[in-house]
N, C-alpha and C positions, 0 to 999 in steps of 0.2 A: 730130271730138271730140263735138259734138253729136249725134251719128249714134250713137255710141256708148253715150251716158247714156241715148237713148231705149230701144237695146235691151234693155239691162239692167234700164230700168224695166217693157217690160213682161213680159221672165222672171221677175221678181219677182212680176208680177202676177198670172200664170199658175198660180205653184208655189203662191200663196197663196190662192188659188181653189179650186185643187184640194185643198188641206189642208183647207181648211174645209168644203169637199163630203163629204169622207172623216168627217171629226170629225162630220158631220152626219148620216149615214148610219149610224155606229156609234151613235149617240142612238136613233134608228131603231129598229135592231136592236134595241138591249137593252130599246127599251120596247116592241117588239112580242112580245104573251103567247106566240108561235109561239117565238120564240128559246130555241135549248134551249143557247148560249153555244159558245164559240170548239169547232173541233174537238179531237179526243185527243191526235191528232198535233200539235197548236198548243201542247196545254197541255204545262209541263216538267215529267217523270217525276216521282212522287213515291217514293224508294226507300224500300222496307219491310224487314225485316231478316226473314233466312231461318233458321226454326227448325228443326233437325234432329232427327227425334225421337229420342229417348237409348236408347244403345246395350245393349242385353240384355247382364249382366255373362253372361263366357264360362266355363262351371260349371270345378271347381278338376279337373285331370287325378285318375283311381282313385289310388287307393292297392293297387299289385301286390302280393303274396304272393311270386309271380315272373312272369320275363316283365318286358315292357316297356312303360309311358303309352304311348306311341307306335303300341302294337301292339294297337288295340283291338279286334280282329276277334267274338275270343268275347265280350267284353264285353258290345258292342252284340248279340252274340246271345241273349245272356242278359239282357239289360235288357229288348229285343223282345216277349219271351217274357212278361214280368211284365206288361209293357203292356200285349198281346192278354190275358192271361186276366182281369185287373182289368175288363174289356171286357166280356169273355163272362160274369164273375160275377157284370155289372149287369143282365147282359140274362137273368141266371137259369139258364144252362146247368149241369150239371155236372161235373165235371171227366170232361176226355176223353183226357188224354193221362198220361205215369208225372208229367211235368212239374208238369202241373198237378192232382196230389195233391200235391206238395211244396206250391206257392202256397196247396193249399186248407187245409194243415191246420192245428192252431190253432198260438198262438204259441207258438216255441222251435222248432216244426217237428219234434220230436221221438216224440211220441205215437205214431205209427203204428207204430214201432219197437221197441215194448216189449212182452216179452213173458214170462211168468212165468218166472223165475227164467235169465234171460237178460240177460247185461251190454252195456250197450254202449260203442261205442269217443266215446274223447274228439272235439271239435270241433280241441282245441288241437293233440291229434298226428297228425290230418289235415293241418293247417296246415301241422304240420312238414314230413310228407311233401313237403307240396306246393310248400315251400322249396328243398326240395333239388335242384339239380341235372342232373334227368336225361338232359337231352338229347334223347331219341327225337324224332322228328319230327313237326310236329301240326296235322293236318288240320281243316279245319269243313267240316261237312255241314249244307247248306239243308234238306234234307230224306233221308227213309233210302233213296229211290231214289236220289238224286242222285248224282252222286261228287264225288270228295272235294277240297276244296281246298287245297293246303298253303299253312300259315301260319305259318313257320318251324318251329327245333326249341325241345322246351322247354328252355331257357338260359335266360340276361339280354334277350337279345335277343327271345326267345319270345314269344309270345300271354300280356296282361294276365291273370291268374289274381286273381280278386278274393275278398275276405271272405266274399261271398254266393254266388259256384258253391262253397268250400269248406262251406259250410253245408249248399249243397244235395246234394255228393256225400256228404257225414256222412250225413245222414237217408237217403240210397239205400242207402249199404250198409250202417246198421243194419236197415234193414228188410228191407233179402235178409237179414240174418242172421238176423233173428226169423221169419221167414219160413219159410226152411232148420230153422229149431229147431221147426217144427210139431211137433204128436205123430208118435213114430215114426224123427227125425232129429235129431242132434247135430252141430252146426259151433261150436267155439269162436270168439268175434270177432279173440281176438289172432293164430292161425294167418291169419285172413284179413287181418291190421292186414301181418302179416311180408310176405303173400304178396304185396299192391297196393302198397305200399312200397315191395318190391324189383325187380317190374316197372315199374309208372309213376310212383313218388309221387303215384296217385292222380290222374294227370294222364288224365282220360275221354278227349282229344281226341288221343292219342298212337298214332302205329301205326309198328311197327317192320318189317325184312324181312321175317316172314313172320307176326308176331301184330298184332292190333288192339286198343286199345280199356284198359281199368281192367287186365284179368288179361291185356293181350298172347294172345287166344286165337288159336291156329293154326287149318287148314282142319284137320288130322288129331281136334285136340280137337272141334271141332265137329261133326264127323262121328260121332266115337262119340256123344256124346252124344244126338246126333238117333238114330243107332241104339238108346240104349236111352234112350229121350226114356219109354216106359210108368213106367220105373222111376225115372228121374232128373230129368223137371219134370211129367208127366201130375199126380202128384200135389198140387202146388200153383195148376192152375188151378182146383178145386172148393175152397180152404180157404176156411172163413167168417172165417181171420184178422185182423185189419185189418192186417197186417202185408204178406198176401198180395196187399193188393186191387190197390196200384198197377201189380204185375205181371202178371196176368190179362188185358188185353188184348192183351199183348205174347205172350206165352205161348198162346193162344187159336189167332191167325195163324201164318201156313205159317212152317215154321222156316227161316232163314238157310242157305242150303247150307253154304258156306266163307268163311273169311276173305278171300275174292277181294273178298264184296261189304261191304265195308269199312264202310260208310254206317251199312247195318245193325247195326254195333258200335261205332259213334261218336258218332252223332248224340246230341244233348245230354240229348235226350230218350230217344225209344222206345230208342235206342241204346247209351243207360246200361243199359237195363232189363236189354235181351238180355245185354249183355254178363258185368252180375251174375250171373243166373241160371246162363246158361251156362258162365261162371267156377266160381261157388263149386258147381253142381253138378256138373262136372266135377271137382274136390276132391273129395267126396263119394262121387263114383265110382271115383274113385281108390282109397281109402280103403279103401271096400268094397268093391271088384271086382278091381280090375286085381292089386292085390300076395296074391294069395291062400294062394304059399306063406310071405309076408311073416308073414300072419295067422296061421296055421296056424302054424308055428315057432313064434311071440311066445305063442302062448295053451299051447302045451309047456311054453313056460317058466314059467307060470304068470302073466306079464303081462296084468294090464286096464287097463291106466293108459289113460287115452284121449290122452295129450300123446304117446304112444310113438308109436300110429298115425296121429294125427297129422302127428308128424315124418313118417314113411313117406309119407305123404300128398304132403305138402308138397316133399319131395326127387323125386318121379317128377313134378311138377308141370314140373323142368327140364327143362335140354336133354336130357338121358338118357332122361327117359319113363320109362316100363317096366323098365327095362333096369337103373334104378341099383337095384331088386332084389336082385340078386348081390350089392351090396357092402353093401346093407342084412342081407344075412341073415350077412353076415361077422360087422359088426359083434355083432349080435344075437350070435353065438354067442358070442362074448367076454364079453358082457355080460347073460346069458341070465334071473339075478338080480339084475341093477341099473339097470332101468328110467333112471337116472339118468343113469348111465352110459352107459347108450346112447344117450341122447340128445347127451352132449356129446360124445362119439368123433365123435357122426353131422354134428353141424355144422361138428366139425375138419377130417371125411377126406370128404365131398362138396361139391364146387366151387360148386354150386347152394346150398346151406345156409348156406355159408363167408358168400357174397359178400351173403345174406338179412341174416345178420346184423351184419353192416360197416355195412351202408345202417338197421337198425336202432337201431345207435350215436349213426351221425348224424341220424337222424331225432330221436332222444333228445336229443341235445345242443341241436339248434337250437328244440327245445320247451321250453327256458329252465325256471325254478323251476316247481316242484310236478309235473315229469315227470321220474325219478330212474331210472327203469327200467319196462319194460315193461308191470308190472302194475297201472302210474299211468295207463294210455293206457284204462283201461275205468272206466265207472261202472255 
């Protein structure tokens, strides 16, 4: 038992020796100037609260015309575009592409397109058009080499068509048509309001079996054209127009063979250009080349109305071509002094004219107040 107390007193003695050696060694440390205090890993975490930096509101989905949020492909190609040239107009360039004369010109965007005693097509039954419908299938082009990428058909489901491509194909084809109305040449805008209405609704990025583009051109239209290119665009690459300028350097470069190379007729930019020109000159060709016993009959009859040839115009623009001629000059003969008349026979009894102005109606209708009829869609 004595044996016992001893040991315990001196573990006690021991533990308490050493405590006070330790107790006296931290005195030590903390009053020696070297001590820079306990390590990190000694010391307990101090937790700080993690701030996340705030999240960039995500911008509100377009508002379509038609077509789908969803389906933003031309959108962001047309946004792109605005971006690069706001770029290049810091850095002083001038405008280099048909593009960017839209960007450059002043506000409303409308100017370049007027021209003495020359009306132009409304912004609103553009709109319309481009509400409607059409279906055809619709490619983007990166560039006018490229080819072409489908990006559905234009439906609901179609490629976003927004407020501002509608702006900017308004001012394209006011200005082929001021253009076209140099000295020398007459295009009325509504003939061409009927004509890209009843092909695309104005949808640029559209290409059917075997046409492309605003006017749906075929390889055969393109072909003549380039065959009589002296007669039917040579003349608008020297106009001092301003009407003419954004199309000059499209018009300048080697012509498009065919519709095969698609790009060339799409693309948002040079590909609007060509396809204008090429379109509404090809009307013009029509007009005055191709129906010539069309012509010849109609001035027998004493007809100058310019809506008659026109019409004739516009009906060989179809599937028939050339060819619906014959039932133009029927008509004609029935109606040899009623220019009137002949126009409304012509839209009854050919298929092409019919169906121009069904999709006319509804382009009408869906242009809501202050568009009542045809001759509200020009200012």
């Amino acid at each position: 038992m004595k044996s016992i107390l001893i040991l315990t007193f001196w573990v006690l003695m021991f533990t308490g020796l050493a405590k006070a050696a330790d107790d006296l060694e931290s005195v030590k440390l903390v009053n020696d100037p070297a001590y820079k205090g306990p390590r990190a890993s000694a010391r307990p975490a101090r937790s700080r609260p993690v701030t996340m930096p705030p999240l960039a509101p995500r911008p509100p989905p377009p508002v379509c015309l038609s077509g789908s949020p969803s389906n933003l492909s031309l959108q962001r190609q047309f946004a792109s575009s605005q971006r690069l040239f706001k770029v290049e107009r810091k850095l002083g360039q001038k405008p280099a592409t048909f593009a960017d004369h839209f960007h450059a010109a002043p506000k409303g965007r409308q100017p370049a397109s007027k021209a003495k005693g020359v009306k132009r097509l409304k912004k609103a039954c553009v709109i319309a058009a481009m509400k409607r419908q059409s279906g055809g299938q619709g490619y983007l082009c990166r560039s006018l080499a490229s080819e072409p990428i489908a990006i559905g058909s234009a439906d609901a489901k179609g490629p976003c068509v927004t407020a501002d491509m509608a702006e900017y194909i308004t001012w394209a084809v006011n200005s082929a048509v001021a253009c076209m109305n140099s000295p020398g040449q007459s295009l009325d805008p509504l003939v061409v309001l009927r004509k890209f209405n009843n092909e695309t609704g104005f949808a640029y990025f559209q290409g059917g079996a075997s046409g492309v583009g605003l006017g749906q051109l075929t390889s055969s239209a393109i072909r003549e054209v380039n065959r009589t290119a002296k007669q039917s665009l040579a003349p608008f690459r020297n106009l001092k127009a301003p009407a003419c300028t954004p199309f000059r350097e499209a018009l300048s470069k080697r012509a498009p063979a065919s519709a095969g190379q698609r790009c060339q007729f799409l693309h948002y930019s040079e590909g609007v250009s060509n396809n204008l020109m090429y379109s509404l000159a090809y009307l013009v060709h029509s007009r005055d080349n191709l129906l010539e016993n069309f012509e010849r009959e109609a001035r027998k009859c004493g007809i100058k109305r310019q809506d008659v040839y026109d019409t004739a115009a516009l009906a060989s623009y179809g599937p028939e071509g050339a060819k619906v001629e014959k039932t133009l000059l029927k008509i004609l003969k029935k109606n040899c002094r009623n220019p009137a008349g002949f126009i409304k026979d012509a839209q009854r009894q050919i298929a092409y004219l019919k169906q121009t102005q069904a999709k006319m109606r509804e382009m009408i209708r869906l242009a809501g107040p202050g568009i009542k009829k045809e001759q509200d869609c020009l200012e």
